[in-house]
N, C-alpha and C positions, 0 to 999 in steps of 0.2 A: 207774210210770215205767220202773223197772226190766227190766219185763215187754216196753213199745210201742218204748224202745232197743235190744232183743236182734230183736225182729221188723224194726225196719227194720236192722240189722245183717247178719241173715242176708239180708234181701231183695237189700241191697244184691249182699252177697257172687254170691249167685244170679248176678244181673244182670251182674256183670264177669265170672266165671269159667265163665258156660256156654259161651261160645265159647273155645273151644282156642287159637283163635290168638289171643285177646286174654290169655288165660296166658306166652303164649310171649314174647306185647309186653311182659309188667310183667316178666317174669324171666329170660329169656332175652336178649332185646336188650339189657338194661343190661351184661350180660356182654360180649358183642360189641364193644359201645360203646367199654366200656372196654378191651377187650384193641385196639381200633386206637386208639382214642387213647393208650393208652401206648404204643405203638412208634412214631407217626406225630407227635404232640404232641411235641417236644424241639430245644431251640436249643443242644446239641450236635452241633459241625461236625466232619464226618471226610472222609477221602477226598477233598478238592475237588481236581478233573480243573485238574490245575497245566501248562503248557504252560514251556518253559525254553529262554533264548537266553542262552548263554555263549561270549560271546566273547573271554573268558581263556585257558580251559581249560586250566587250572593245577591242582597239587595242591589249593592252599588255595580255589580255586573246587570242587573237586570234593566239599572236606570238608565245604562252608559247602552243596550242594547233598544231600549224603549224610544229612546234621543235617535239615534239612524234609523228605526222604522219610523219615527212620527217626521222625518225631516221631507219622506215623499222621494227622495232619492235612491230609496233601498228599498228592498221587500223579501221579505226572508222568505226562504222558498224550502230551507231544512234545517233542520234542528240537530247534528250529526254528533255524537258519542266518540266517535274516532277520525281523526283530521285525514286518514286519510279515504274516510268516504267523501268527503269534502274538496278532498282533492281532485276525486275521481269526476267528481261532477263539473271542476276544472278545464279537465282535460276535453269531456264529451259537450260542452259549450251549456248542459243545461245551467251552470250558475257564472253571473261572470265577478263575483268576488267571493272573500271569503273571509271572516273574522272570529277571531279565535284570542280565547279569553282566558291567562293559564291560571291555576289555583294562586289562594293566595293574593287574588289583584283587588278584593276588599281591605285587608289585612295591611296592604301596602298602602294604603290610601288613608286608611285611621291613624298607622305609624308616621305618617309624613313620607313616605318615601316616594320614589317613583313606580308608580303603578305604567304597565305596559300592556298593551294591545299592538294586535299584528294583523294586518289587510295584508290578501292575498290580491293581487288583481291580477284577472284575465289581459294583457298586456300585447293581445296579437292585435287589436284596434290600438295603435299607441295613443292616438287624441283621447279617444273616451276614456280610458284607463289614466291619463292624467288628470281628465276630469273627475275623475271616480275616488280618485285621490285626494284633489284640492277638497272637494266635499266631505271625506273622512276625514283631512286635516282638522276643516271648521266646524264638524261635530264632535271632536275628539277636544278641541279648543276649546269649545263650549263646554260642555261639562267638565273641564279642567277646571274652565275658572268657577263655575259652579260649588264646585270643593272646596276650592282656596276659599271664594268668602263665605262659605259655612263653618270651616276650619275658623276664618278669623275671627267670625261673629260667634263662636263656642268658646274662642279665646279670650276674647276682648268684655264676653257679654254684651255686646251692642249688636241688637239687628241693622241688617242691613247691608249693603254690597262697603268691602271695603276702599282704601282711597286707592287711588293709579291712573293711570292711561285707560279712558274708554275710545275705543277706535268707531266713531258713529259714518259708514260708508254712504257715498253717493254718486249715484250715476247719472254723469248726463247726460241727455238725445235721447236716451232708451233708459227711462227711468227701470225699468221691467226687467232689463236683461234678457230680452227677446230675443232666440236668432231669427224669428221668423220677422221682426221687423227691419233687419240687418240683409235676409237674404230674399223676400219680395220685390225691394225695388230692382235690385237684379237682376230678378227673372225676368221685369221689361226690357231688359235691354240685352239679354242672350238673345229672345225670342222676336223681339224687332229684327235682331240682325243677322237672325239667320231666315226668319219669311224673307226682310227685303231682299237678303242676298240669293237667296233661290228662284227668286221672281225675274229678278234682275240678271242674274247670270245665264237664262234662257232667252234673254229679249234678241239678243242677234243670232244666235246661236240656230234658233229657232226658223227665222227668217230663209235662214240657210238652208236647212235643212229640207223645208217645206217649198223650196224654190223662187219661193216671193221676193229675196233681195234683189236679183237683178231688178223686178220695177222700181224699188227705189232706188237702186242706182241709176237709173236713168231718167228719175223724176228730180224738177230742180229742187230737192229738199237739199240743205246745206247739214253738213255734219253736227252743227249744233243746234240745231231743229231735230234732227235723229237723234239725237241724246237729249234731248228736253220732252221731246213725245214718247219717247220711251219709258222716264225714268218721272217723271211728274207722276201718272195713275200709280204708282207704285209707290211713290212720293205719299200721295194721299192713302192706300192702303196702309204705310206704316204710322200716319197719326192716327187711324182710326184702331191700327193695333194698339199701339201705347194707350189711349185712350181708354179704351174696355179693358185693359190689363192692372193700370191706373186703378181704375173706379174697382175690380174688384180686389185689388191689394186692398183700398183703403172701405170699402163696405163690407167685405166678406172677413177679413182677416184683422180688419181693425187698425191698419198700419198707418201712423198718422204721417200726415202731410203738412206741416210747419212753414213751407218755404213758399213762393214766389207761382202760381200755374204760369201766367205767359212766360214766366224765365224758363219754366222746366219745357214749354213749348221751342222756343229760341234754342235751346240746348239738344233737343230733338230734331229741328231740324237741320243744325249743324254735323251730328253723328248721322240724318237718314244721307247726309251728303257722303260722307266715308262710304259706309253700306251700301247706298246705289251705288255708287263710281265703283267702288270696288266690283261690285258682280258684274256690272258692265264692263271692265276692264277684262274682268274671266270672259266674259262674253264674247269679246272682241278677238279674245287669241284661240279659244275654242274650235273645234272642229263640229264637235256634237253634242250632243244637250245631254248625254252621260257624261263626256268628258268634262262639261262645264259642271256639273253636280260634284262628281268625283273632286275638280277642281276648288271649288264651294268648303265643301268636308277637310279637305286638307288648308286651308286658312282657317276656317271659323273651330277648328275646335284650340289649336295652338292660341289662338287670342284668348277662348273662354279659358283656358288653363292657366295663361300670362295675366289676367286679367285682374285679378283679387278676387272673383265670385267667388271662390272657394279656398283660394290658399294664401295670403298675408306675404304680401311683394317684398317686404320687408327680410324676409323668411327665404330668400331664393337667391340662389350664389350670385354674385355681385354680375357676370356677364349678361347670365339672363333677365337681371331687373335692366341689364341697361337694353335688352330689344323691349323691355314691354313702355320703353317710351314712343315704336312705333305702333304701339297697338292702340285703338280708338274707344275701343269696349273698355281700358283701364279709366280714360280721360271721363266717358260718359257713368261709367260707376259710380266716382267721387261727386260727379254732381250728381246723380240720382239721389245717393243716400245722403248729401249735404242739402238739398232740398226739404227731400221727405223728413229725414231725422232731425236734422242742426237748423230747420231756416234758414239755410245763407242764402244771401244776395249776389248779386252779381261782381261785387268789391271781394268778396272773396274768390268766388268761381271762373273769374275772369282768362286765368292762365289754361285751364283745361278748356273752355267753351272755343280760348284762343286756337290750340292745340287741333281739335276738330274743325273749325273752319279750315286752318292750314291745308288740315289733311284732307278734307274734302274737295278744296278746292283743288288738291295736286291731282286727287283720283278721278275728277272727274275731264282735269284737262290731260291727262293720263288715255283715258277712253277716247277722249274727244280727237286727239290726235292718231290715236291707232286708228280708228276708224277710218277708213279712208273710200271713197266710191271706185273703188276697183272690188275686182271677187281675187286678185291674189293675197 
């Protein structure tokens, strides 16, 4: 047995690595990959091309304007006389907010009254525009309270912040508020699962096509020696993806790793168990190595969308969280990022690692029984 797994191993290996550029596709492009998706992936907002009509133009407007460009979030881009040039630039996308400052909002602020400001925001991205907002809220906050205890300390005579509620925030995992330490570990596991599954959904498919199955149907290999020679070189292909994807999250990018390496390896290769078994199952009922790709594309992107990479499961009408309990990319997420970010151990991670073995285990006994040595 030992002897007919290392023959189709090596065969296999042959078979993927004599072409050069199919080298360059398993290990070179996940690099790639990842390096624009981590600079490109992130629902951190900077810079928004801020447009400004003030028609105070008072001290206390200049302060309350000084506090949103020095916050890094804004960058005035025009200084506009009439709100509706301001608008206009609205509409043609060069500005995506707008703040506008009417007479009189010094006057209200020495009287005690309520002084008002009004953000416009560009609102056809709805995320960033909430974003855009929460940030105007807490600079607009800020220099609230700024007033209040200047106000008090002109009242009271006593320098200094007066008495209340100080709100002192903290985050944890991601001291930072990074997306990009949030959406790196990710990207290993889209990009694992879509090499393994392309590799793997050609392994029979191929065989077909090129005429070579009949020998092994007529050689004594047992169907789970076909499916272990197969799906092993492809096996080791995706630890060496995770591995370089890994190392450059965490040297290039900076994204720390807190948790457990051999857990996050145990966790990997429980999910490459879904991923092979899967595109081997595509493989198995394929006709042709487009039809298994085409195949490929229509599972992997419904999982990366069910998944959380991008959209908060939380957030998603109650039918559809309950399919993303058979997706495997949702299970290996939660440990990615509870590794890298939180440290957890395996007393935590235990139900999802659980989760993946299940599911590997069904997809691979899934292939193992379609497979059959016949060609119908």
């Amino acid at each position: 047995m030992l002897e007919r797994l290392k023959r189709m191993m090596v065969k296999e290996f042959l078979q993927v690595l004599r072409d050069p550029r199919m080298l360059g596709v398993i290990l070179v492009v996940p690099l790639i990959q990842t390096l624009v998706f981590g600079y490109v992936v992130s629902t951190d907002v900077k810079d928004v091309p801020t447009a400004v009509v003030d028609f105070d133009r008072s001290v206390a407007s200049r302060e309350l304007l000084s506090a949103f460009s020095a916050s890094g979030h804004f960058r005035f881009v025009l200084e506009a006389r009439e709100p509706s040039r301001a608008a206009a630039m609205l509409d043609d996308g060069s500005a995506g907010a707008v703040l506008r400052i009417d007479a009189g909002f010094e006057g209200d602020l020495s009287a005690g009254r309520t002084a008002k400001l009004q953000i416009l925001v560009d609102g056809t991205d709805s995320n960033t525009a909430g974003v855009v907002l929460v940030y105007a809220n807490r600079i607009a906050g800020r220099f609230a309270e700024t007033v209040r205890i200047d106000r008090v300390s002109r009242r009271t005579g006593k320098a200094g912040p007066a008495e209340g509620i100080e709100l002192v925030p903290r985050a944890w995992f991601n001291e930072n508020l990074e997306s990009r330490n949030f959406f790196v570990p990710g990207v290993i596991a889209i990009l694992v699962m879509l090499v393994t599954m392309i590799l793997t959904s050609m392994a029979v498919v191929r065989e077909k096509e090129i005429g070579t199955i009949e020998q092994l149907l007529v050689s004594p290999i047992t169907p789970v020696e076909f499916i272990l020679g197969k799906t092993l070189p492809f096996a080791i292909i995706g630890y060496v993806d995770v591995l370089l994807v890994s190392l450059l999250g965490v040297l290039w990018f900076d994204v720390p790793i807190r948790g457990s390496v051999p857990l996050l390896a145990a966790a990997a290769t429980f999910f490459l168990m879904t991923t092979l078994g899967t595109g081997l199952l595509i493989s198995t009922v394929s006709r042709t190595q487009q039809q298994a790709m085409m195949s490929v594309f229509f599972v992997y992107f419904p999982c990366m969308l069910l998944s959380g990479f991008m959209f908060p499961i939380e957030n998603m009408p109650l039918p559809v969280r309950y399919l993303t309990y058979a997706n495997p990319l949702r299970y290996f997420l939660v440990i990615l990022r509870g590794i890298f970010l939180k440290g957890a151990g395996p007393g935590i991670l235990w139900p999802q690692m659980a989760a993946l073995f299940a599911m590997g285990a069904a997809t691979f006994a899934a292939a193992t029984v379609r497979f059959k040595k016949t060609l119908a």
